[in-house]
N, C-alpha and C positions, 0 to 999 in steps of 0.2 A: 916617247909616247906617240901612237898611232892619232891616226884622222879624229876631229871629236866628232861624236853620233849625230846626226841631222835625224827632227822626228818631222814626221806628216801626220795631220786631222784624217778622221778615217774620209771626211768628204776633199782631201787635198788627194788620197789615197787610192779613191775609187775614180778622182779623175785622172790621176797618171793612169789606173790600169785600162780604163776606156779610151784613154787617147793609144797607149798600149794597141789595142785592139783595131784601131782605128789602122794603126801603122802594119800591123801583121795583115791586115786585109788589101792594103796596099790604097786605103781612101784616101781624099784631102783630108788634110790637117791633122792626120796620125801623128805617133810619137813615139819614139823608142821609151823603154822606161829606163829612165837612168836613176837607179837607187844606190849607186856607189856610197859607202858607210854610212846608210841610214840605219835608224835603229827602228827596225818592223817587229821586236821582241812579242810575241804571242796573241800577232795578228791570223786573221783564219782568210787564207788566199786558196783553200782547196778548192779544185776545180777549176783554178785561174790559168787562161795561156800566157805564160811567162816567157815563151822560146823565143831567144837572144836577148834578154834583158840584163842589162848591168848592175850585178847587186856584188859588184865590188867588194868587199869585208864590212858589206853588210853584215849586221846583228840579227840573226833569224832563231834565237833562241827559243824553242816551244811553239814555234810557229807552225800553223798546221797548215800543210800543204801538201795534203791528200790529193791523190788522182790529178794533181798540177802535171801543166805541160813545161817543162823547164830547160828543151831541147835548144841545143847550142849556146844555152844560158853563162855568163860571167859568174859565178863563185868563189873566184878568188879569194883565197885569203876569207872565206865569212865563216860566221858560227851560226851553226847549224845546230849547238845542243840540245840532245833531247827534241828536236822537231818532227815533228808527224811529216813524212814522206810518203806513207803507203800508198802504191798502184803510182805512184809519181814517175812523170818519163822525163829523165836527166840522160837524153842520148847525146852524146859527142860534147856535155856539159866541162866548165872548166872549175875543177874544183881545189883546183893543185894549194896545199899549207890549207885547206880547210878544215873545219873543227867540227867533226858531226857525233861525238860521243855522246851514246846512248842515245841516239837517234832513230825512230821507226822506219824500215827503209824494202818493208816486207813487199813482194812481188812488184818490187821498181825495176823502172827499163833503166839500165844505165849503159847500152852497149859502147864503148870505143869513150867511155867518158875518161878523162885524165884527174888522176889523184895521187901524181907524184909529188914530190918535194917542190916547196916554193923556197924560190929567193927573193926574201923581204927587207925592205928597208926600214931602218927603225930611225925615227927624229926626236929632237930635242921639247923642252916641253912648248916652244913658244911654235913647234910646226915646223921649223923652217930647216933646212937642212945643214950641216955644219959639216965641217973636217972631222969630226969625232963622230960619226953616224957607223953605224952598227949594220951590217949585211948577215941576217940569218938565214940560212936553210931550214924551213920549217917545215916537219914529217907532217901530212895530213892524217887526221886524228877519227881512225875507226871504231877505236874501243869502244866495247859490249854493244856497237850497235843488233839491232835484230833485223836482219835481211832474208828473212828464210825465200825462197823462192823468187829470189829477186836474177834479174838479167845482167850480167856484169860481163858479158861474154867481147873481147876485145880487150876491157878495161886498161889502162895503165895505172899501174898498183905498184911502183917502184918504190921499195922505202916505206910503206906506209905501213900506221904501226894500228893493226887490229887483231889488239889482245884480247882474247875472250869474247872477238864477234860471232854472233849467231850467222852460220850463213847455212845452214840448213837447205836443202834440195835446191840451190843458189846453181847458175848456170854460170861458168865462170870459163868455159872453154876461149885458149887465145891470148888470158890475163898474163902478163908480166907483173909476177909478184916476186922479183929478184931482190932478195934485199930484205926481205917483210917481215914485220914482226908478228907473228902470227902464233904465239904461241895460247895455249889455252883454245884455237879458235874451233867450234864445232861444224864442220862441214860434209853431217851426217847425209848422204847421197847424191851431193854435188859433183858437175861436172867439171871435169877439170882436165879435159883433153888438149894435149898442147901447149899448158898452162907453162911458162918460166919461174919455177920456184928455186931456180939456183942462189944458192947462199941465203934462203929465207931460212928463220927459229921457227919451226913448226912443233918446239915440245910441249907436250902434252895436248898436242890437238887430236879431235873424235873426227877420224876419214873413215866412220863404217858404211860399205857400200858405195863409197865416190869412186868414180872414173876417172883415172888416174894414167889413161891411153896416152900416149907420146907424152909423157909431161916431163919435163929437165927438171933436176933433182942435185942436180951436180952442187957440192956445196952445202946441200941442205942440213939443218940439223933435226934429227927424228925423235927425239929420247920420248918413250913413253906413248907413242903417237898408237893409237887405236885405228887397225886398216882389218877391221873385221870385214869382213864378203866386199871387199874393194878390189877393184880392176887395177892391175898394176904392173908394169914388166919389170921383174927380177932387175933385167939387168942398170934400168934405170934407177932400182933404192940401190945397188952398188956402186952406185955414183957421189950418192950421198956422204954427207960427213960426218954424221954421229946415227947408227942406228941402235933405234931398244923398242921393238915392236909390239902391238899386242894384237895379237888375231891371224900372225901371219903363216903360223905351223897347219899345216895341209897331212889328214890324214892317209896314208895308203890303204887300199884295200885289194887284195887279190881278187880275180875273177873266183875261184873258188869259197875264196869269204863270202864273196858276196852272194854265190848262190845257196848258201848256209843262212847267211842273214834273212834274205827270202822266203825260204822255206821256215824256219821259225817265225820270220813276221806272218807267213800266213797261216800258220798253227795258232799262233795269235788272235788274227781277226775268226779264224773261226771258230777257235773255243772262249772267244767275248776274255778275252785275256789271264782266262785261270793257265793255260799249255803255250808255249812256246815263246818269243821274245819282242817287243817292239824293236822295229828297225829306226835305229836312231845313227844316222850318216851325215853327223854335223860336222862341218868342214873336213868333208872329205874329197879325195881328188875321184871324180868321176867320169873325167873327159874325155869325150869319145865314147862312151861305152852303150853298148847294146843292149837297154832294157827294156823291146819292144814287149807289149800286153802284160810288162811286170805287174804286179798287185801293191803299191803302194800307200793303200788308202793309212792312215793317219800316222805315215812317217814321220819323221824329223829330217827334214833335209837342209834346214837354216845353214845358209854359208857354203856350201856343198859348189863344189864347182861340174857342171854338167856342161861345158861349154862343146855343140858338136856331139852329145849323146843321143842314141836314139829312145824316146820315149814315147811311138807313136802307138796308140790305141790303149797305153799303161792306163792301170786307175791310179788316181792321186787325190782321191775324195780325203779332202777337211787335212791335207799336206801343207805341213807348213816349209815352203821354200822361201821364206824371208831370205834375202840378198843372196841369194842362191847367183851365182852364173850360168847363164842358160843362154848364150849367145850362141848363134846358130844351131841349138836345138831342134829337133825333131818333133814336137809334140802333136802332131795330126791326129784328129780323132780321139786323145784323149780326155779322162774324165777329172774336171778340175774343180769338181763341184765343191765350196765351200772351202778353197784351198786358199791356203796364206801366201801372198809373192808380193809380199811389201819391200817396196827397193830392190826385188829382184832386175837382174841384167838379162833383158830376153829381147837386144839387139841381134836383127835380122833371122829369127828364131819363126819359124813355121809352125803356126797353128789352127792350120785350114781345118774344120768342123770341131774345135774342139768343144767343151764343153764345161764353161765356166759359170753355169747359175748357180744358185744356190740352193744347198741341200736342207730338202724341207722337211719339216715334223720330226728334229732333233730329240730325244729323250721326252720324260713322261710331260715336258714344257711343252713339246711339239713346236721347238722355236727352229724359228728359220735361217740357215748361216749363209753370208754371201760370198763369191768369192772376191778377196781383198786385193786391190792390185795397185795401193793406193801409193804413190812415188813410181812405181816399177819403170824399168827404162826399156820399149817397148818400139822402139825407132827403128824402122825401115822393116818392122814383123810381120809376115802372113797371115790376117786373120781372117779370111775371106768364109764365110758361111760359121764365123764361130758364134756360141751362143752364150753373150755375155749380158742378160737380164740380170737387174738387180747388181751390176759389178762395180764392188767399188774402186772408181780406177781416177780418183782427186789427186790432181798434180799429177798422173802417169805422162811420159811423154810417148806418144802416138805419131810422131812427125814423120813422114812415109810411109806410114803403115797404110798393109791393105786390108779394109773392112768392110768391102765389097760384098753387100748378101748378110752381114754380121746381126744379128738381133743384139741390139743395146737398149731393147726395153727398160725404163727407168733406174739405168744406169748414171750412177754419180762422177761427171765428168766434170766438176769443177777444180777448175785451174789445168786440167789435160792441155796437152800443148797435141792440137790436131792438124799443125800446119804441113801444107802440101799431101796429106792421105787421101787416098783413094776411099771414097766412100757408096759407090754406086749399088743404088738394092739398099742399102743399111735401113733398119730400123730403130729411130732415136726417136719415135711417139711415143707418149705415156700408152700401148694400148698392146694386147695379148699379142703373140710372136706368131710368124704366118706360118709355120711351121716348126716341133720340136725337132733339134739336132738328134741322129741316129743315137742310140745307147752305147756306145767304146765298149770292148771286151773286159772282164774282169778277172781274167784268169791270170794265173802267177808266171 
């Protein structure tokens, strides 16, 4: 039997966390908090700076501990179930054998935090340690937490077992997840560049749309694994040890197809759909190719890989390029008006004047469509004089991009990661644009 639980009076509580504070400021008579296996079960500490605090195998079941600072914090060994962590920064935290299942843990900072395997000592019931004590390796306990958009980038994730975690647009570039149990886990447009997943269970996990750049694979098991519109080198799932894919067949298309495709799609848009064919080029290979002033307006281009095409002056009006790949694309000047590019990849992709507002006075509603860009991975991209009013681009990551001159007139930027961009000239006032970007050609 473990430590027995020590409680604290909520006024025994708020003067540890004041002497707490007293100690991180560096005043007289501060105090580290030392709450090693207390039982703080579904106290509300959100908001609290807790960085380097000793909460030992502490009891934090249902404890809310929102937006807490928890940086270089002792977690050892605690339980964590079920506790409110959201916006929580557990950087370089030590969480190793801790129990966080079913735990909120949605846009937390965890960079370089450790959540490998603890080696635990187990005692007798009277405490005291004996010849017959028991040494466990205990896997720290991820299941079904929800993390979506949370920062894990570093992480050590050796061993640990997160079956059916949510890590949804989770940044996980760096993670050593060698070992993991990961099956079930959804890490619908996570990054995962670098990531160590040799010898991890990933069957039946959802990677549509994750960045899967450098990542070690060796070992892995894949059955089942969903890698629709995901970044991924071949040669690395050949490394893997059980592959059963689903998304990973990439259509061919000739150059000649495709100038057929074209021409029927644009018999299409101009006889309002009774003559010709909608261009439907879902997950199709189109990289590299030359579709300058094509006519794409309400393609299907979901999953498509366009990585390196030219698509400068195209129209793409109300196109859905959902997880499309579009890294180092050409898009200058085009027209993206009301165009779908959720979790698209349009790393280091040029879009100097394009043209992402939204397309107004839609059918006999006259409703307004915006252009969606909501996840899209949009890092180190030329957006200089583009005109993205109204765009929704929540959670997009924007980190080097340049938006120089950009109108982002009442554009939905929450959660966009805009670190280190160039933004000089941008417009991000609620107030009309200082000028409309040029009109793109619309010819086929």
């Amino acid at each position: 039997m473990g430590e027995e639980m020590r409680h604290l009076t909520s006024q025994e509580l708020r003067q540890v966390l004041q002497l707490h504070q007293r100690y991180l400021a560096e005043k007289q008579g501060g105090r580290r908090a030392v709450l090693a296996y207390y039982d703080l079960s579904s106290a509300d500490l959100s908001g609290q700076d807790l960085s380097g605090a000793d909460l030992t195998g502490a009891r934090l079941q249902r404890t809310i501990l929102s937006n807490a600072r928890l940086k270089n914090a002792n977690l050892f060994g605690a339980d964590l179930r079920v506790a409110n962590l959201n916006n929580a920064d557990l950087s370089d935290a030590d969480l190793r054998g801790s129990c966080l299942r079913g735990a909120q843990l949605n846009r937390a900072r965890m960079p370089r935090a450790d959540l490998r395997k603890a080696l635990v000592m187990r005692f007798n019931e009277d405490g005291k340690e004996r010849g017959d004590k028991v040494m466990e390796n205990t896997r720290t306990d991820l299941c079904s937490i929800e993390a979506h958009d949370a920062d894990l980038s570093g992480a050590k994730m050796s061993d640990t077992s997160c079956v059916r975690a949510n890590l949804t647009d989770a940044v996980l570039r760096d993670v050593d997840f060698a070992g993991a149990d990961l099956r079930n886990v959804d890490m619908t447009g996570a990054v995962l560049e670098r990531a160590n997943l040799a010898g991890a269970n990933l069957n039946g996990a959802t990677m549509k749309g994750a960045v899967l750049s450098e990542a070690n694979l060796a070992g892995a098991e894949l059955r089942d694994v969903d890698i629709s519109g995901a970044v991924v080198d071949p040669k690395s799932l050949q490394a893997a040890k059980c592959l059963q894919l689903i998304g990973d067949d990439l259509r061919e298309i000739s150059p000649e197809d495709m100038r057929e495709v074209l021409r029927l799609h644009a018999l299409w848009l101009d006889t309002k759909g009774k003559n010709g064919r909608r261009a439907v080029l879902t997950a199709c290979d189109l990289a590299g190719r030359d579709l300058r002033a094509a006519n794409l307006a309400l393609a299907n281009l979901a999953r498509a890989v366009l990585r390196g095409a030219d698509l400068s002056r195209a129209s793409l009006v109300m196109c859905d390029l959902s997880l499309a790949d579009l890294r180092e694309a050409h898009l200058d000047r085009a027209d993206l008006r009301g165009a779908k590019l959720v979790r698209a990849h349009l790393a280091g992709a040029s879009l100097i004047r394009a043209n992402l507002s939204p397309l107004d006075n839609v059918g006999d509603g006259k409703f307004d469509y915006p252009a969606n860009l909501e996840g899209a991975k949009l890092g180190g991209a030329n957006l200089e004089s583009a005109r993205l009013t109204h765009a929704k681009l929540a959670g997009a990551d924007l980190s080097r991009s340049k938006l120089d001159n950009a109108d982002l007139t009442r554009a939905d930027l929450n959660g966009a990661n805009l670190a280190d961009a160039q933004s000089e000239g941008a417009i991000f006032a609620d107030k009309p644009p200082a000028a409309p970007a040029p009109a793109p050609a619309q010819t086929a």
